[in-house]
C-alpha positions, 0 to 999 in steps of 0.5 A: 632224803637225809640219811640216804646214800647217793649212787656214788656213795654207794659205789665207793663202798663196792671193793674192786680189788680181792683182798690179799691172800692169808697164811693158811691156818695152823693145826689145831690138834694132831700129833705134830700140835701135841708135841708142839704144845708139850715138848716144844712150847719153848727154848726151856722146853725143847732143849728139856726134851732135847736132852730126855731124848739123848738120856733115853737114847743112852739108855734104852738099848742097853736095857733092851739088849740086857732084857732080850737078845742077852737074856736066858729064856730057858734053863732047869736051874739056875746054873745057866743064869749064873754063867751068863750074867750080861743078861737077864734070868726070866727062865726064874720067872717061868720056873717060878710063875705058878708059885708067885701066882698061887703061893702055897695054894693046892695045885688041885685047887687053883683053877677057883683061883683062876675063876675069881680071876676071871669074874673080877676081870669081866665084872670090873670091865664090865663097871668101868666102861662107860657105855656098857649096858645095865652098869647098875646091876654091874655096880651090884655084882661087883660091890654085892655078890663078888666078894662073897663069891670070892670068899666062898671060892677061895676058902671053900665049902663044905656044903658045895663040895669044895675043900677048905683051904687055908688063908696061910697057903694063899700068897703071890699075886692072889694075896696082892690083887686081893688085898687091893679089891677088897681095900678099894671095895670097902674105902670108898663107901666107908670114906663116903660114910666118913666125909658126910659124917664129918660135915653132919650136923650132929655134935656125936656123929660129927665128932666119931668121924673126925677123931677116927680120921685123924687118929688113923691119918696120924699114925703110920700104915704099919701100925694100922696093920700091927694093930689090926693083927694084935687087937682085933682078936681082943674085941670078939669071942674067941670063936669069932677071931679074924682070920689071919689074912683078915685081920690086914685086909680090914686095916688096910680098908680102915686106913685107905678110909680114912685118907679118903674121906678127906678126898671126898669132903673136899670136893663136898666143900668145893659144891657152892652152897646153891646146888644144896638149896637146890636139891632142897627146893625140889623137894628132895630129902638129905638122902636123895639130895646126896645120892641124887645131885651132891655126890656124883657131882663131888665125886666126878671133881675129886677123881684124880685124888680117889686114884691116887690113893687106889695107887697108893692102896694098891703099893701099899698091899706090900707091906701085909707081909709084915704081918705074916700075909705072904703078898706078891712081893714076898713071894718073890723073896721067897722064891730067891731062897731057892738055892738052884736059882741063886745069882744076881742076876736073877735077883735083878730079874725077879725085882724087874718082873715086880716093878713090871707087875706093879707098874701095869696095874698103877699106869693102867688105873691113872690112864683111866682116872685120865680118860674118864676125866676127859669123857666126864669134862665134856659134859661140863663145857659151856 
C-alpha cells in the first residue's frame, strides 16, 4: 500500500548503537555563574576586576588597621587622640553621640525622640515589606497619623503634659531623619499631583503645573531654602509664621516635587494609550482609572528614578544648615569646636562616622529600590 513502510524500512529507522555522550551542562545560576557573567564575562573584564582586586588589597588593610587595631576607643578628652595620631578617634564620637543625636534637645525630653524613632522604624518596615498584612492600613499610619504624632511628640503639648520644645534646640540625626521623612512624605503625592496636573486637559490646571516645575527645577536647591526662609513669612499673618525649622522643611518638599513630577510623567507617558482605553471601556471614571490601573503600573516603571531622587533628597537635608537648621552634619562641625577633642585626627574620624551614617541609609534604599525591582519584574514575565 502507498505510503506504507516495509519491515525493513522500518528497521532501518531502529538505532543500534547510543549516541555519544554530551558535556555536562554549565551552571545556570550560583555564585560561581554570578562572578562569571559580571566579573569575568571577558578579557577587558577580568583584568578590570584583576586590578580592583589588587587597589583593594593595597588599600583595605591599612584603613582597617587605621579604624581598629590603631584606633583610640576610649579617652576623656582629646589628649589621648592627639598623641596617637596613626589611628582613628571614635572615643569623639561616644563623647559626642548623644549631641549629634539629639542636638540641644532637653535630655529630660529625648526618650520622645527615641519614641518617634522607634514608631517610624516599625511603621516603615511595616510599609515596605511586601507580605506584611493590612499594608494599607500601614499606608495610613505612615502618610496620615505619624506625622501628626511626631509633630505632637517633638513640639509638645501643653493639654497632654509635654513641655513645649523649641525647634532651634532639635538638631544631629533628629533634624536629618526628619527633614528626609517629611520631604519623601510630601513629594511623592505632591509630585503625583503635579505629573497629572501637566498632562490635564485644562489650559489653567496644566499651565500652574508646568511654570511651578520648571521655575523650581530652574533654579538651585538653596535658593529654593532662602526663599522658603525670607518669603513664606511674608504670605501669612504674622501669628501664623512658620516655623523656623518649618520654613526648609516645605522647601525641601516643593523642590523634591518638582524633580518628581517629571519621574512620574515619564512613565505615564511610557503606558501605551490602550491601558487608557482600557480602564475606560470598563467603565472606570478618571479617578478610579488613575488609582486603579495607570499609576501602579507608572509607578512600578519609574522605580529606580523615585529613589534616586529620595537619595538625592536624603544628601540634599545637608544643606538646611544654611538656613539656621542645625542638621547632622552641622552638628558635627559644632562638635569639633570643642577645644578638649581638637585634633586631625579626630576631624578625619568625626567625617568618616557622617559618611558612614550617610552611606547606611542611601545603600539601604537603593538594595531596596533594587529588590522590589526584581519581586515586581516577576509579575511582568511572559
Amino acid at each position: 500500500m502507498a505510503g506504507t513502510l516495509s519491515v525493513a524500512q522500518a528497521l532501518a529507522y531502529v538505532r543500534k548503537a547510543s549516541e555519544p555522550e554530551e558535556p555536562p551542562p554549565m551552571l545556570l545560576s550560583g555564585p560561581l555563574v554570578w562572578v562569571r557573567d559580571n566579573l569575568f564575562s571577558s578579557i577587558v573584564s577580568g583584568l578590570t576586576t584583576l586590578a580592583f582586586i589588587a587597589l583593594a588589597l593595597w588599600l583595605a588593610p591599612p584603613a582597617i588597621e587605621w579604624a581598629t587595631t590603631l584606633a583610640v576607643w576610649s579617652a576623656p578628652d582629646g589628649s589621648l587622640c592627639r598623641q596617637h595620631q596613626d589611628g582613628a578617634c571614635w572615643a569623639f564620637i561616644a563623647a559626642k553621640l548623644d549631641y549629634l543625636r539629639f542636638g540641644s534637645y532637653p535630655v529630660s525630653e529625648r526618650w520622645r525622640v527615641e519614641v518617634v524613632e522607634a514608631l517610624g522604624a516599625g511603621l516603615t518596615l511595616w510599609l515596605l515589606w511586601p507580605k506584611a498584612p493590612r499594608r494599607g492600613w500601614a499606608a495610613v499610619m505612615f502618610f496620615a497619623v505619624y506625622p501628626v504624632l511626631t509633630f505632637v511628640l517633638l513640639r509638645g503639648s501643653e493639654t497632654l503634659g509635654l513641655p513645649t520644645v523649641d525647634t532651634l534646640l532639635w538638631g544631629g540625626m533628629l533634624v536629618s531623619l526628619l527633614t528626609a521623612v517629611v520631604g519623601i512624605v510630601f513629594s511623592l503625592p505632591l509630585g503625583i499631583t503635579l505629573a497629572l496636573g501637566r498632562r490635564s486637559q485644562m489650559p489653567v490646571v496644566r499651565l500652574a503645573s508646568v511654570m511651578f516645575i520648571e521655575f523650581v527645577r530652574g533654579v538651585p536647591f538653596i535658593t529654593i531654602l532662602f526663599m522658603a526662609n525670607t518669603m513664606l513669612p511674608l504670605f501669612v499673618p504674622e501669628a501664623w509664621t512658620p516655623d523656623r525649622l518649618l520654613r526648609p522643611l516645605i522647601g525641601i518638599a516643593l523642590f523634591s516635587a518638582a524633580y518628581m513630577a517629571e519621574e512620574v510623567r515619564g512613565g505615564l507617558q511610557s503606558l501605551g494609550r490602550g491601558q487608557y482605553e482600557g480602564a475606560l471601556a470598563l467603565g472606570l471614571n478618571y479617578p478610579r482609572m488613575m488609582a486603579l490601573v495607570i499609576l501602579p503600573q507608572a509607578l512600578v516603571m519609574v522605580i529606580p528614578g523615585i529613589v534616586n531622587n529620595f537619595i538625592g533628597l536624603f544628601m540634599d537635608t545637608t544643606l538646611i544648615s544654611v538656613v539656621g537648621a542645625t542638621d547632622f552634619l552641622e552638628a558635627m562641625n559644632n562638635a569639633f569646636k570643642d577645644p578638649a577633642w581638637s585634633g586631625p585626627t579626630i576631624v578625619a574620624s568625626g567625617y568618616a562616622f557622617a559618611g558612614m551614617f550617610y552611606f547606611v541609609f542611601c545603600y539601604g534604599m537603593a538594595r531596596y529600590s533594587a529588590f522590589m525591582e526584581r519581586v515586581l519584574a516577576k509579575g511582568h514575565r511572559k
